[in-house]
C-alpha positions as CSV (number, residue, x, y, z in Angstrom):
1,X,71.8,113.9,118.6
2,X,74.1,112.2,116.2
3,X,77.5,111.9,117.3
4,X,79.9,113.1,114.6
5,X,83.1,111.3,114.4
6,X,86.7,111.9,112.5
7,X,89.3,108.7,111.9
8,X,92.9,109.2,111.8
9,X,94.5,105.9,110.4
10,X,97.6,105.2,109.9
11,X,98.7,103.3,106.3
12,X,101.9,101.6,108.2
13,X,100.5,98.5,109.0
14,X,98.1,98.7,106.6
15,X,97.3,95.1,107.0
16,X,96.2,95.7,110.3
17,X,94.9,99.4,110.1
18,X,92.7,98.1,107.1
19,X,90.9,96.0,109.6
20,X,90.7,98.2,112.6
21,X,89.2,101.0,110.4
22,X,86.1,98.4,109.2
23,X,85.7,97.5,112.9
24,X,85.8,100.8,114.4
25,X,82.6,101.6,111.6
26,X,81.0,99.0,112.1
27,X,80.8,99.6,116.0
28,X,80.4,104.0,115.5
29,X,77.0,102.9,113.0
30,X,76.3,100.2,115.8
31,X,76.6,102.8,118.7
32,X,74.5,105.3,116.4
33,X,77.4,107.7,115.8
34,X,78.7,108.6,111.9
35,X,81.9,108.7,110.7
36,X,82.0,112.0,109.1
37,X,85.5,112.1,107.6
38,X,88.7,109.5,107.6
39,X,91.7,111.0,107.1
40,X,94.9,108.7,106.3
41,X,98.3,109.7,107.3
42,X,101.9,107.4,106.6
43,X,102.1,106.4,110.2
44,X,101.4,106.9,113.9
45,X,104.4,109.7,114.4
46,X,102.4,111.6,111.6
47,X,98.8,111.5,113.0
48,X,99.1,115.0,114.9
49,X,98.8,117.6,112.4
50,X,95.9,115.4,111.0
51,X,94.0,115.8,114.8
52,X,94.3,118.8,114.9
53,X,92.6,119.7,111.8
54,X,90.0,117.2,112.3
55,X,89.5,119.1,116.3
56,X,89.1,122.0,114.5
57,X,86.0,121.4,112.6
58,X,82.4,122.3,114.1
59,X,81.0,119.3,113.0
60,X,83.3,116.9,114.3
61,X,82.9,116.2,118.0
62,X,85.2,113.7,118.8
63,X,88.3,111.5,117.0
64,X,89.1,108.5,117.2
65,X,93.0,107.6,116.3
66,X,94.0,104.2,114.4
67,X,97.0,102.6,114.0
68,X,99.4,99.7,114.9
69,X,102.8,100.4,116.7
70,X,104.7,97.0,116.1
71,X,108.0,95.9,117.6
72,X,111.5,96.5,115.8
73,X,114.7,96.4,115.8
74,X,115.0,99.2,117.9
75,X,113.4,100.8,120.6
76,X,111.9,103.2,117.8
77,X,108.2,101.7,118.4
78,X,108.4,102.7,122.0
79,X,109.5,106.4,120.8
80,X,106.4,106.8,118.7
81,X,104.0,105.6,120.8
82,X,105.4,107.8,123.5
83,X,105.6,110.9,121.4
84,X,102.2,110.3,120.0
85,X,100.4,109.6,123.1
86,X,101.4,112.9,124.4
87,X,100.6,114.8,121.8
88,X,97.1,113.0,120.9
89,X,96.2,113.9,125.0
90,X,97.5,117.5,124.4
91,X,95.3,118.0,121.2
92,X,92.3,116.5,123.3
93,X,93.0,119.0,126.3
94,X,94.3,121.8,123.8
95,X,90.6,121.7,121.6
96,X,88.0,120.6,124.3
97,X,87.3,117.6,122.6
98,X,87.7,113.9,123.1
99,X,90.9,112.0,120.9
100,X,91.0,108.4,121.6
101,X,93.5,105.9,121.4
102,X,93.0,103.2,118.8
103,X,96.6,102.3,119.3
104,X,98.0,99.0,120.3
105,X,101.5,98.8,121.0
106,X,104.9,99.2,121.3
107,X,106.4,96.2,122.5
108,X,103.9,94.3,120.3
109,X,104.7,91.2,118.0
110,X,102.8,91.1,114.5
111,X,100.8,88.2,116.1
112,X,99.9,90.4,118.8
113,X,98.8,93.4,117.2
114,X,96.5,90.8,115.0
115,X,95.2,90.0,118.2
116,X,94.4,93.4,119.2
117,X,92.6,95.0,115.7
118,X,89.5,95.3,118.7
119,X,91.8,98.2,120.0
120,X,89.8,100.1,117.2
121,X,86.3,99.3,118.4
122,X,87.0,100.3,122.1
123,X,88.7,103.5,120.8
124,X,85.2,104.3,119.1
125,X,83.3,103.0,122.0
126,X,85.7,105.6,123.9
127,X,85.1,108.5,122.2
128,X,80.9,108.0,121.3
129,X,80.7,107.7,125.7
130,X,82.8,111.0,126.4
131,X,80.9,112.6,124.0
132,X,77.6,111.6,126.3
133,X,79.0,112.2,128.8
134,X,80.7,115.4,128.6
């Protein structure tokens, strides 16, 4: 059985995202799992809506969530990330299905989150051994 995989990337970041979304391929062909559609959304807050549809399909069975929260000026990073954490484990529980977290951050330097583009990779890895295992 092919495991049939849907990407949620974020374009903030882009930079970044660019190179966690090659990655996160390259290991889902590696692991023998297909990315079936990639859907891009303006940043991490907006990724939800984008799940959701991506749960909804048959012939998705699991999704894998990219994206980069960096640190600001404000505590805004750690809002998103919370926000978007919840919801991406809601949507998980809510459709049956796995939703990984290809999300590094908040708190993060731009140096950092270059550091951690591998976040994508373990988010695929993730989702490819629930899918098993579940």
């Amino acid at each position: 059985m092919t495991i049939s995989l849907g990407f949620v990337v974020a374009e903030f970041n882009r930079d970044l995202t660019y190179q966690m979304e090659l990655l996160g391929r390259e290991h889902a062909e590696f692991l023998g799992a297909t990315v079936r559609e990639t859907i891009l959304v303006p940043g991490v807050f907006d990724m939800p809506l984008a799940i959701k549809k991506l749960c909804q399909r048959e012939d998705i069975d699991a999704v894998v969530t990219i994206g980069s929260v960096i640190e600001g000026e404000t505590d805004h990073d750690q809002v998103v990330m919370q926000h978007a954490a919840r919801k991406i484990m809601d949507l998980s529980l809510e459709f049956n299905k796995p939703v990984t977290l290809g999300i590094p951050g908040p708190g993060m330097t731009r140096m950092a989150a270059h550091e951690r583009v591998d976040y994508a990779k373990r988010a695929v890895e993730a989702a490819v051994k629930l899918v098993r295992r579940l």
